[in-house]
C-alpha positions as CSV (number, residue, x, y, z in Angstrom):
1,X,-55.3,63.4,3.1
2,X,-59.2,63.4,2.8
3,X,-60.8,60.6,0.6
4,X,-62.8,61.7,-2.8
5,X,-66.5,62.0,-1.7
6,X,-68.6,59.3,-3.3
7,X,-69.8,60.0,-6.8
8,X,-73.7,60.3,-7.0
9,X,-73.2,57.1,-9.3
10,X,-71.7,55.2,-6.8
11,X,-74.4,56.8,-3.9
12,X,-77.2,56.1,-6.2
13,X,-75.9,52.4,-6.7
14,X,-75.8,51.8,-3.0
15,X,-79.0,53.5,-1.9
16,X,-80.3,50.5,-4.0
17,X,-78.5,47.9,-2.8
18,X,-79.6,49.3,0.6
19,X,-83.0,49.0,-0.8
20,X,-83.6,46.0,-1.9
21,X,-81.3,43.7,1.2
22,X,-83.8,46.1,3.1
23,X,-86.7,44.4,1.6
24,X,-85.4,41.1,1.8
25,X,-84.4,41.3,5.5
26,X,-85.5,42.7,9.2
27,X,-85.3,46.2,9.4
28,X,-82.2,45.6,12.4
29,X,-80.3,43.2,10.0
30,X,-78.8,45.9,7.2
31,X,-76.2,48.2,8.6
32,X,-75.3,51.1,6.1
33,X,-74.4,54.0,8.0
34,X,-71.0,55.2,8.3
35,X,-70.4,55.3,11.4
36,X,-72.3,51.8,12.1
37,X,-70.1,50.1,9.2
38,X,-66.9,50.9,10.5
39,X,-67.7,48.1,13.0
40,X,-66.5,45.5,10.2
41,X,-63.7,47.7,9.0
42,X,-61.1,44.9,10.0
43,X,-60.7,41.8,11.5
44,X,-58.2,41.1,14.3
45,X,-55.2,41.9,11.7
46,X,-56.1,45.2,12.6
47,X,-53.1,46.5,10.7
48,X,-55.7,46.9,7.6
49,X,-58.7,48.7,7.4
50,X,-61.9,49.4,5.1
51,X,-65.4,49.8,5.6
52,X,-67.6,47.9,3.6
53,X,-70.8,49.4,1.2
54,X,-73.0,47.7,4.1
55,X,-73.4,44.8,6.5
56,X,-76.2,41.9,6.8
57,X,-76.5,39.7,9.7
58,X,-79.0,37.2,8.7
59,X,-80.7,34.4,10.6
60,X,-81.4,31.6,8.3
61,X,-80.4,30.1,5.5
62,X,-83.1,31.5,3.7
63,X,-82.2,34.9,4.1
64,X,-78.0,34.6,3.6
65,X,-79.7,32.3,-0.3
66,X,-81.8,36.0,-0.6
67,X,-79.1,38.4,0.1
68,X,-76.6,36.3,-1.7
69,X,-78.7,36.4,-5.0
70,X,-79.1,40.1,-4.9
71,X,-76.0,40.9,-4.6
72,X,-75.1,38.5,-7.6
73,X,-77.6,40.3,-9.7
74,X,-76.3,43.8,-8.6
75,X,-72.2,42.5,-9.3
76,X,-72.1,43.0,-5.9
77,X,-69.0,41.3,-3.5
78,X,-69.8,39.9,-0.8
79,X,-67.6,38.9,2.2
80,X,-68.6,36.1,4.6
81,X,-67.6,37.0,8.5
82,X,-67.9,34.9,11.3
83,X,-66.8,36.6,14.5
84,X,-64.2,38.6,13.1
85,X,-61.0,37.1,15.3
86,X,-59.4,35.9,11.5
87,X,-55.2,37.1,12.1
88,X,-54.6,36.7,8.1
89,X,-57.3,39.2,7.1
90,X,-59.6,36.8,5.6
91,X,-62.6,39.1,7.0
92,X,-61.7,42.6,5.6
93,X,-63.9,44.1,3.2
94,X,-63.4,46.3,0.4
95,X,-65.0,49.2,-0.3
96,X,-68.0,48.2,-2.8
97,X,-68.9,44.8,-1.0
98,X,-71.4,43.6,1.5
99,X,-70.3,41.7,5.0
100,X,-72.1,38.9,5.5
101,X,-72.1,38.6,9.1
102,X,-73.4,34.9,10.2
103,X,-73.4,35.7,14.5
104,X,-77.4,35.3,14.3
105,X,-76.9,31.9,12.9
106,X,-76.4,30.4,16.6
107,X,-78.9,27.9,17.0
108,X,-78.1,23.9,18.1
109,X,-80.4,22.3,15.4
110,X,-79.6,18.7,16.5
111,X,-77.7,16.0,19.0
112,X,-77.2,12.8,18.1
113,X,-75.2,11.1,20.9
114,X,-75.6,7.6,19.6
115,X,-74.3,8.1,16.6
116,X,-71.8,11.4,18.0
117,X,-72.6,14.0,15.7
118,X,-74.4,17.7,16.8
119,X,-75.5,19.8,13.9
120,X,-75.5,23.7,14.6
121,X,-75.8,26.7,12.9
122,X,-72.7,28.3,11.4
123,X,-72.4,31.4,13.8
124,X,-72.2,29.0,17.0
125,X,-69.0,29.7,19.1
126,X,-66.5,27.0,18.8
127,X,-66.6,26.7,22.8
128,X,-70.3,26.6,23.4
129,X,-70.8,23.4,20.6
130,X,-68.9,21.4,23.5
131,X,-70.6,23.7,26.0
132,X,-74.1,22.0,24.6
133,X,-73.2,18.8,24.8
134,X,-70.7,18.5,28.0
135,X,-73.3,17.7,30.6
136,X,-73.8,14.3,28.9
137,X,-69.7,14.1,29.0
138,X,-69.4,14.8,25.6
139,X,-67.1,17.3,23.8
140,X,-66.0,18.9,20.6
141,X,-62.4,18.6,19.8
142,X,-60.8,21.1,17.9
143,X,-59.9,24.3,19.9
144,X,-57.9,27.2,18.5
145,X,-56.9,30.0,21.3
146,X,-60.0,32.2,20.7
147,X,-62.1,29.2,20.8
148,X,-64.6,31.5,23.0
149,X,-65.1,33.9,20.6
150,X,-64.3,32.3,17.2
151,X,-67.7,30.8,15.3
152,X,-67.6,27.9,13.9
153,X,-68.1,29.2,10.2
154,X,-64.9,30.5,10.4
155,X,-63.1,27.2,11.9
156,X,-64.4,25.8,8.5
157,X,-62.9,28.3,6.3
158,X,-59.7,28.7,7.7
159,X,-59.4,24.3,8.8
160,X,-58.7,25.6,12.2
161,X,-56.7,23.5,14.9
162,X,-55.9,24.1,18.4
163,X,-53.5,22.6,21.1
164,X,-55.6,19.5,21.4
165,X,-55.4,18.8,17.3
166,X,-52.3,16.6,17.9
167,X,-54.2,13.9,18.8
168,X,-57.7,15.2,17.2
169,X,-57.2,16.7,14.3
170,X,-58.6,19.9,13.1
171,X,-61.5,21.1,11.9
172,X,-61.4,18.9,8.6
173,X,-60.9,15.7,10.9
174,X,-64.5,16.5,12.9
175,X,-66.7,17.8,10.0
176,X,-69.0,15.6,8.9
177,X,-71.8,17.9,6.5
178,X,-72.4,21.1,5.5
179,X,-75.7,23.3,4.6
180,X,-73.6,25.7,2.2
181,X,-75.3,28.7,-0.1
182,X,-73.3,29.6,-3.5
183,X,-73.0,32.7,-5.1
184,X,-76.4,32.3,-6.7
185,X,-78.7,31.8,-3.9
186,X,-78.8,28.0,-4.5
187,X,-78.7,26.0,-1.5
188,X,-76.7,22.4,-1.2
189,X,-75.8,19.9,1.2
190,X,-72.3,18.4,1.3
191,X,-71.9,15.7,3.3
192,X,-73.9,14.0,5.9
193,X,-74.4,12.6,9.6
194,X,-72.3,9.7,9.1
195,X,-69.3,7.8,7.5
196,X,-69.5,7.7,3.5
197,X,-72.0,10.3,2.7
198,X,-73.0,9.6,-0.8
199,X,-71.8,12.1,-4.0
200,X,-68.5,13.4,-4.4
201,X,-66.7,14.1,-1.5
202,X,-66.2,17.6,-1.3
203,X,-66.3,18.5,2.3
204,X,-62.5,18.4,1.7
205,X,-62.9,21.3,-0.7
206,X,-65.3,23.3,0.7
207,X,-63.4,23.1,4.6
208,X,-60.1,25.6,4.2
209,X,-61.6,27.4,1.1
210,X,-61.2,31.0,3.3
211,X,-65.4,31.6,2.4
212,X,-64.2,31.9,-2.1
213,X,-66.7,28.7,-2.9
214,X,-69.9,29.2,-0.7
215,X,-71.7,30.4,2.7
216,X,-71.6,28.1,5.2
217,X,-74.8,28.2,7.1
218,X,-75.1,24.9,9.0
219,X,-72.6,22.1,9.7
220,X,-72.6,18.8,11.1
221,X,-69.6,17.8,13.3
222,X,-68.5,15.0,15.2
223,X,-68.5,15.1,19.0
224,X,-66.2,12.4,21.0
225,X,-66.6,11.0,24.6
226,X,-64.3,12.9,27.3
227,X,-61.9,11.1,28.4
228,X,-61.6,9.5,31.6
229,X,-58.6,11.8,32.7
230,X,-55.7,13.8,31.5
231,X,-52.7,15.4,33.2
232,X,-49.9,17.7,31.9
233,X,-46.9,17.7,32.7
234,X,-44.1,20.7,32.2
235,X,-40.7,20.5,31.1
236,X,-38.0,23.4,31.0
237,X,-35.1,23.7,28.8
238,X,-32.1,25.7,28.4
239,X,-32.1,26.1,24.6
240,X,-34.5,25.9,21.9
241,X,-32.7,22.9,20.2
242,X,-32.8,21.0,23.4
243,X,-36.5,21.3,23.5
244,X,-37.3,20.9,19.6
245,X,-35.2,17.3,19.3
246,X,-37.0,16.8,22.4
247,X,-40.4,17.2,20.7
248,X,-38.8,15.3,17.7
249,X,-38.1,12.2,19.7
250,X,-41.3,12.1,21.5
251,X,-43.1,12.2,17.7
252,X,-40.2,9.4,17.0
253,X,-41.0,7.2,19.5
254,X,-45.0,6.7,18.5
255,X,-46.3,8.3,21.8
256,X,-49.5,10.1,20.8
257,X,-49.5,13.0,23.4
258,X,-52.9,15.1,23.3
259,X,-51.5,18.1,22.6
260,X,-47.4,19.6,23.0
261,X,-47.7,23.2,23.4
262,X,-44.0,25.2,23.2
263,X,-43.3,28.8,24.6
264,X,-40.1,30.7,24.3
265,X,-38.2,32.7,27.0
266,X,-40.0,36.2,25.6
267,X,-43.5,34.2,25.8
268,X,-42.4,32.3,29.2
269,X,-41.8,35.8,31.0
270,X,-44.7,37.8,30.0
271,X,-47.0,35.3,30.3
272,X,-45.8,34.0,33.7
273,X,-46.2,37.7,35.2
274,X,-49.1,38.4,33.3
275,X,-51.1,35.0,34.8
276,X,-48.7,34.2,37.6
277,X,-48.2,30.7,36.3
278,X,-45.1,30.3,37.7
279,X,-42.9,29.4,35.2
280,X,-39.1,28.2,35.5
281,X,-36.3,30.2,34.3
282,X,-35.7,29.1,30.8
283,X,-35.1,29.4,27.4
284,X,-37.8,26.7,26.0
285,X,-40.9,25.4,27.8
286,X,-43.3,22.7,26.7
287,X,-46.4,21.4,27.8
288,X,-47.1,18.0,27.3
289,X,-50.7,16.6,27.9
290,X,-51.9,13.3,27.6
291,X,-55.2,11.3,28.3
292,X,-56.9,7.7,29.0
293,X,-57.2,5.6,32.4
294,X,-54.6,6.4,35.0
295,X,-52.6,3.4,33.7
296,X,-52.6,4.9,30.3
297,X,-51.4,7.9,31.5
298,X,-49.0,6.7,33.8
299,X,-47.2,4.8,31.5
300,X,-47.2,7.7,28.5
301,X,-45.6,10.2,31.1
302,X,-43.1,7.1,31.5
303,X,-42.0,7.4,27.9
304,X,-42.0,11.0,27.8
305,X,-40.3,11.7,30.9
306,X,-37.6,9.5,29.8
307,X,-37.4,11.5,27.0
308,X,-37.4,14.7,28.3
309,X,-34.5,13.9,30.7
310,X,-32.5,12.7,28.0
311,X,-32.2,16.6,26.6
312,X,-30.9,17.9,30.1
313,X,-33.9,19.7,31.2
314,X,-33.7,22.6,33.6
315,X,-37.2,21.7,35.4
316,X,-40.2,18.9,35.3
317,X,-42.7,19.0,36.6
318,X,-46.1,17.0,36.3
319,X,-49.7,18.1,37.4
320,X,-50.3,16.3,40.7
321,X,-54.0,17.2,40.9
322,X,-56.8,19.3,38.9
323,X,-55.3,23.0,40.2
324,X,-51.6,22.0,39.1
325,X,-52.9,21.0,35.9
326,X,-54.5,24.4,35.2
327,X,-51.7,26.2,36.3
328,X,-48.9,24.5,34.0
329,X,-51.9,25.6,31.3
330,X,-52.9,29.2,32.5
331,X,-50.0,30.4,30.8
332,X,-50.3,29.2,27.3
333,X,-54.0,29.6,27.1
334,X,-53.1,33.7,28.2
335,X,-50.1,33.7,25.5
336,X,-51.4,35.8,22.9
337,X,-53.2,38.4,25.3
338,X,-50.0,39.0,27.7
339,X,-47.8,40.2,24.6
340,X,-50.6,42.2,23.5
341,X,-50.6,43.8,26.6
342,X,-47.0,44.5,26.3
343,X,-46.2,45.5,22.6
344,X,-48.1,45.6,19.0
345,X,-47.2,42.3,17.5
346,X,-47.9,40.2,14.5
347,X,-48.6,36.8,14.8
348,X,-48.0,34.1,11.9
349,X,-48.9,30.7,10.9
350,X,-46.7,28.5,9.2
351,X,-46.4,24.6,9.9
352,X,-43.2,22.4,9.8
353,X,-41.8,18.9,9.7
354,X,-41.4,18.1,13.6
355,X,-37.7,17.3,12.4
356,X,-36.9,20.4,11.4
357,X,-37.6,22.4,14.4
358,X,-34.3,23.1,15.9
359,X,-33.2,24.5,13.0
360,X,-36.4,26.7,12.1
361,X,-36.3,27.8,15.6
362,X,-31.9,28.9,15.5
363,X,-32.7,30.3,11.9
364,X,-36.1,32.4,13.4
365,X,-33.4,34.0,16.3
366,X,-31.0,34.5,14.1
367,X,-33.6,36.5,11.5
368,X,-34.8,38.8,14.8
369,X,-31.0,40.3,15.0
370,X,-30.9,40.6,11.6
371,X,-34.3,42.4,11.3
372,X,-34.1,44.1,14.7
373,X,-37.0,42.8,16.0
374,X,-37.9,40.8,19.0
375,X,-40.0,37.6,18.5
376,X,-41.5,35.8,20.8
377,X,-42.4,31.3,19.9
378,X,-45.7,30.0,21.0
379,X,-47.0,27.3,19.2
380,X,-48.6,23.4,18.8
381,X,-45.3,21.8,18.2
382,X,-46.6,18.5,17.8
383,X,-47.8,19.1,14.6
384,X,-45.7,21.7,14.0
385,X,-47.7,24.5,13.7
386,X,-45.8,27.4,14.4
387,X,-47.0,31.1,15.6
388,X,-44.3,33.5,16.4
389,X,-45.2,36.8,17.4
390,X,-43.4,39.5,16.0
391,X,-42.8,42.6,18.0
392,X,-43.2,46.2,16.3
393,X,-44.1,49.6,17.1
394,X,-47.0,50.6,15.1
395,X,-46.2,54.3,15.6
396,X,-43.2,54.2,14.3
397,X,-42.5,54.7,10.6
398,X,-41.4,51.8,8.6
399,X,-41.7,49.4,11.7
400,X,-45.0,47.8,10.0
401,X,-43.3,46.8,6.8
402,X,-40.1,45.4,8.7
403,X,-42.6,43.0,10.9
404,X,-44.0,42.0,7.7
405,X,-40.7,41.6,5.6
406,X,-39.4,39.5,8.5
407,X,-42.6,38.0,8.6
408,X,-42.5,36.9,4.8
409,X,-39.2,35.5,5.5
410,X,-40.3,33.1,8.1
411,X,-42.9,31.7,6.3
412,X,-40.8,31.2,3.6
413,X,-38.3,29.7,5.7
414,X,-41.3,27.2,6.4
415,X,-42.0,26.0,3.3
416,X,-38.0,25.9,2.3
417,X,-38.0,22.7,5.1
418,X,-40.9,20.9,3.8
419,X,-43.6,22.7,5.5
420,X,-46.7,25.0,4.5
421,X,-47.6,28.7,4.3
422,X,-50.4,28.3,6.7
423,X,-51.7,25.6,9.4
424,X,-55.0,27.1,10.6
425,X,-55.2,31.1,10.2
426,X,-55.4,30.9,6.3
427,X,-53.7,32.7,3.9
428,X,-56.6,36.0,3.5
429,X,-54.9,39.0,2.4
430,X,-51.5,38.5,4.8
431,X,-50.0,35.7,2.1
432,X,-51.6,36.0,-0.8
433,X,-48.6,37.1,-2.7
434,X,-46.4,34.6,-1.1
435,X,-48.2,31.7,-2.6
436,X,-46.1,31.7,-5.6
437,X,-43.4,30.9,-2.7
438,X,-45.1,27.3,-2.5
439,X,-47.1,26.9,-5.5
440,X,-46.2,26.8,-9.4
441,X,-48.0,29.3,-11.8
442,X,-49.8,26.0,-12.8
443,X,-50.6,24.9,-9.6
444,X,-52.3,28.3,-8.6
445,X,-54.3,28.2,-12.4
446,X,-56.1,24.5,-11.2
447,X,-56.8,26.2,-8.1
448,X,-58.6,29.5,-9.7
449,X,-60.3,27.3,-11.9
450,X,-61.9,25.4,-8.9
451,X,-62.9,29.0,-7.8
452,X,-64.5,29.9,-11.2
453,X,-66.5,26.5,-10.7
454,X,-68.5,27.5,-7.3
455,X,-68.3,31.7,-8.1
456,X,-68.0,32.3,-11.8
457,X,-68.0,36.3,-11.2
458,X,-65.2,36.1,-8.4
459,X,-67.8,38.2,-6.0
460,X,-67.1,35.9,-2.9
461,X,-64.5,37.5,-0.6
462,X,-62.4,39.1,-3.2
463,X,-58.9,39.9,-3.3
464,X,-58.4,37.1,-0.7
465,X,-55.9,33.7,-0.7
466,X,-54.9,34.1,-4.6
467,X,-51.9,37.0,-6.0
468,X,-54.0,40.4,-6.0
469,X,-52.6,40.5,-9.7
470,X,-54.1,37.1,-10.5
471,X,-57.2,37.3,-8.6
472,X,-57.8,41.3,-10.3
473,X,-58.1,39.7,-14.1
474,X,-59.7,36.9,-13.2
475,X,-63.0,39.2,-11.5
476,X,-62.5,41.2,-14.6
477,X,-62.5,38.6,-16.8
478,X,-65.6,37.4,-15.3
479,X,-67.2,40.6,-15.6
């Protein structure tokens, strides 16, 4: 079925948007045409698709506070993209609104490694902030899988995490300031370069708002000493529950791995042939990681070995030097991209009580019989931040909207034990209308009003994080 052509209302409207972003910005940095557009149809929930009125990629603050302000005085949405790898959607336009790309917003502005901080524009790759600063032995903590890719203005809006946030934290935990633009081209700074900035705190607020309060254009984050070593060790498992209580016990007994990483027997076999890890035979797998002096970690692998063997394990095995220590990782870190290679899948984010593993994990097998669809567990398990992938065929009719009715069902699942819709991809478009699985009517209103606060015309990233319903009167009330 062919799409209406634009009215000449609707043409005439965005030949002057085009217009005046034109005169605000390079020639190279508005993107209009159709065919050049389609670039920021989606993000990497790909399942969803819809190119934009136009794209701006800006390189300073200046110009996201001049494009910002135009398209406020036009009524004009705009939605803020960082490198596009968002799995809940929180990138995708809609049809009358402008992308705000930030990737020419790359720049190191400052190191301070006295007082461990580097301030960087929001467009900077998570992995290259730690790649600036690693030659003086210094690093950036948080590290979500597509840490190479991923930009940092992104991390802040979705509070990203990684397999390293066990002992870390995530984003929230190693932001220290902000350089943010609102709605109306005014500029602020939230935050600052050390403990107790003055004001209200609001980094809180602004960290995890999915891009609905501001544009981030510069932040200031905390960079740590590397530790001295760390080594992994593997441990194998012939049930899910065996390796869940094991994860539980560990948490119990006040051992602060860096990061436990979990994989399931889909996961363990198509990533094992996909990287040649080699992987035992198993049903569960975890990776457990920890760091210090070799006295510290001698004596945490102690603990957690007596642990592990407590649970009947089918294999351990720790990392005896560097190359045994990537191996035991090159499969996890490949995870996402082997199943890819293998199947369309959709891949979720809901967190957990550690406790309540074994039972979230038996409940998630028993769902894929009754949904007839294979899933495959990969996840940080030590803060319980789960991420199964759901298998489907994306030519086949109907198997899109069984992968997301299973996929509504495990999330609500996680909040049913005590956990949370989302960990670290967000809630975008993918869980919008699942909120009112976790949050009271009221609940939601305090939150909208906090929105109406920082964008009173509900022009940043529409139709994202709240109920479509909700979200649809509230920009029309505004208007």
């Amino acid at each position: 079925m062919e799409m209406p052509a634009p009215s000449a209302e609707v043409l005439s409207k965005k030949a002057r948007i085009v217009a005046r972003l034109s005169e605000a910005l390079p020639d190279d940095a508005v993107i209009h045409e159709e065919h050049e557009t389609r670039a920021y149809e989606c993000d990497a929930l790909t399942a969803y698709r819809c190119p934009p009125l136009a794209a701006v990629l800006p390189s300073s603050t200046a110009e996201v506070s001049a494009v910002l302000r135009i398209c406020r005085e036009e009524g004009v949405p705009v939605v803020p993209r960082g490198s596009g790898t968002s799995l809940a959607g929180g990138a995708l336009p809609t049809a009358d609104c402008v992308i705000l790309g930030v990737a020419r917003l790359n720049a190191v502005l400052e190191v301070d490694y006295d007082n461990r901080f580097i301030k960087v524009q929001s467009g900077r790759t998570n992995l290259s902030v730690t790649g600036a600063v690693e030659e003086q032995d210094f690093f950036y903590a948080p590290d979500p899988s597509s840490q190479l890719a991923c930009a940092i203005a992104g991390n802040i809006a979705m509070n990203s995490g990684g397999a390293h946030c066990l002992k870390y934290g995530v984003t929230t935990n190693n932001l220290m300031s902000v350089t943010m633009v609102m709605m109306d081209g005014e500029v602020v700074e939230i935050g600052g370069a050390h403990l107790d900035a003055g004001g209200l705190d609001l980094l809180g607020l602004i960290c995890g708002s999915e891009g609905q309060l501001g544009v981030v254009t510069e932040a200031t984050l905390r960079i740590l000493r590397k530790p001295e070593g760390a080594r992994p060790v593997l441990i194998g498992y012939k049930s899910a529950e065996a390796a869940g209580a094991c994860v539980a016990d560990i948490i119990k007994a006040g051992v602060l791995p860096v990061a436990i990483e979990y994989m399931d027997r889909l996961c363990i076999e198509v990533t094992d042939k996909f990287s040649g890890a080699g992987y035992p035979d198993c049903e569960a797998l975890l990776i457990v990681e920890v760091e210090g002096s070799e006295a510290e970690i001698d004596e945490q692998l102690g603990v957690i070995l007596q642990i592990a063997r407590g649970h009947d394990p089918v294999e351990l095995r720790e990392a005896k030097d560097a190359d045994e220590a990537a191996r035991i990782w090159l499969g996890r870190k490949s995870a996402f991209g082997a199943v890819g290679r293998i199947n369309d899948y959709m891949c979720l984010d809901g967190t957990i009580p550690v406790s309540a593993l074994p039972h979230v994990l038996k409940r998630i097998g028993e769902m894929s019989q009754e949904y007839g669809l294979a899933v495959g567990n990969v996840f940080h398990a030590g803060d319980g931040n789960m991420h199964p992938l759901i298998l489907f065929d994306a030519n086949k009719p109907g198997d899109l909207e069984t992968c997301e009715a299973f996929g509504a069902e495990i999330l609500k699942l996680c909040v049913e034990v005590g956990g949370c819709l989302t960990g670290e991809h967000g809630v975008g478009i993918e869980k919008r209308d699942l909120m009112y699985d976790q949050f009271s009517a009221e609940d939601l209103e305090v939150q909208m009003r906090v929105k109406d606060v920082f964008d009173p015309g509900w022009l940043l990233n529409p139709a994202k994080v709240f109920p479509l319903q909700a979200s649809a009167s509230r920009r029309d009330f505004a208007a």
